[in-house]
N, C-alpha and C positions, 0 to 999 in steps of 0.2 A: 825314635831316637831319644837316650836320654839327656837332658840339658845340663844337667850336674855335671860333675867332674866323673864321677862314677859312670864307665859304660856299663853298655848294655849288652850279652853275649850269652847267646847259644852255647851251652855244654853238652858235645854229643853224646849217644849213651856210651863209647867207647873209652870218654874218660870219665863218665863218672861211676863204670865199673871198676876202671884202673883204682879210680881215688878209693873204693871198699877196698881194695886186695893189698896195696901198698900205699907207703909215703912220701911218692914221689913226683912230677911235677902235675899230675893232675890232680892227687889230693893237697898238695899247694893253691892250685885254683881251687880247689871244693870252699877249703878254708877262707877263703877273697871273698868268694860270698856267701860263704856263713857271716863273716864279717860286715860284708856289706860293703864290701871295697870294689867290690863288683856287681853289677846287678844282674842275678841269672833271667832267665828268659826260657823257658821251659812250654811244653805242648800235652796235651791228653796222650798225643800217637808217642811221643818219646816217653812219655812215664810207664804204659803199656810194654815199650820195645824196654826198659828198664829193668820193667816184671816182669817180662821173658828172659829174658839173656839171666839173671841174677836168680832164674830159676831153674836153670839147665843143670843136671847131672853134674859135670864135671867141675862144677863150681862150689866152693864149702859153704851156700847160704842157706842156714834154715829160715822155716816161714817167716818166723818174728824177723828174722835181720830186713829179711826180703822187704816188708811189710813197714819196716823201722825205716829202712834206708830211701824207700820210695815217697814217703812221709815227708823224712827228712826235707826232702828234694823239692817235694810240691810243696812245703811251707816256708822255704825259703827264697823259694823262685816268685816270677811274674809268673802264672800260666795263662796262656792264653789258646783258644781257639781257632787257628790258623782259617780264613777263611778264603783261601785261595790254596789251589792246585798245578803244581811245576811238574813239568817231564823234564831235567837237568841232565841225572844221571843214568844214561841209557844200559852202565856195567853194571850197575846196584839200584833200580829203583828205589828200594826204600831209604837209599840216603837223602830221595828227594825230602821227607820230612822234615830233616835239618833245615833245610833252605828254606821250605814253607813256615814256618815257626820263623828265622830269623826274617823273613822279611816280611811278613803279617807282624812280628815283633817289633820292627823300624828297627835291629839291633844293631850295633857297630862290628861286631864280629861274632866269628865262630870259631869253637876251640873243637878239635879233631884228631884223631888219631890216624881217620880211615884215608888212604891214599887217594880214594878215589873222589873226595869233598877237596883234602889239600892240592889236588893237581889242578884247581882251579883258580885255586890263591886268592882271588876275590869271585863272587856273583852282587849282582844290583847293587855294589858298593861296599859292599859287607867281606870285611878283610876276612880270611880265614887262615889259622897259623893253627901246626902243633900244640900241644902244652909247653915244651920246654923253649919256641920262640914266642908264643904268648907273655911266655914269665920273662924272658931275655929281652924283649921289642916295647912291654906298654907298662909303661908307668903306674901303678898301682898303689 
């Protein structure tokens, strides 16, 4: 957890695909912590599912963006190597990720799209909100 004023918070990869595509409140948070107004908190397994998703067919990223974007992400983030394993979400396995990164992270929250991370609202303390009650709920 961070002691600053600046938390600390997991960006899943569902919004920081949103924040490539548009300008809206997950590229609002991208910005927070390019700024540094937030401390991102990032994993090898989410830059990976990043490179996947941002490389799929139906999405307009060439390599360089793909490659740009992932960059991006890992030199602004903490990464870190989550060194523990959760069974949480038994409908999506690999949302467990998320979790495992925020709480190997000590991080204060996680910003999500996926309904299946938000119908939890909090795990081990670690608040979990939308982008647009992220940006509406925390002081930044």
């Amino acid at each position: 957890m961070n002691t600053e004023t600046n938390p600390d918070v997991v960006l899943d990869t569902n919004v920081l695909v949103s924040a490539a595509l548009s300008d809206g409140p997950p590229y609002e948070i991208l910005s927070l912590a390019e700024e540094r107004r937030i401390i991102s908190v990032t994993s090898q397994p989410i830059l990976a599912e990043l490179r996947d998703v941002l490389t799929r067919d139906r999405l307009p990223f060439t390599d360089e963006q793909v490659t740009d974007l992932t960059a991006k992400v890992s030199t602004m983030s903490r990464v870190i190597d989550p060194d523990i394993s959760l069974t949480v979400i038994d409908a999506d396995p690999d949302d467990d990720k998320i979790l495992e990164t925020a709480v190997a992270g000590d991080v204060e929250y996680i910003v999500s799209g996926d309904a299946h991370l938000r119908d939890l609202t909090t795990h081990a303390g670690i608040e979990i909100y939308s982008p647009t009650q992220f940006l509406e709920e925390i002081p930044v």
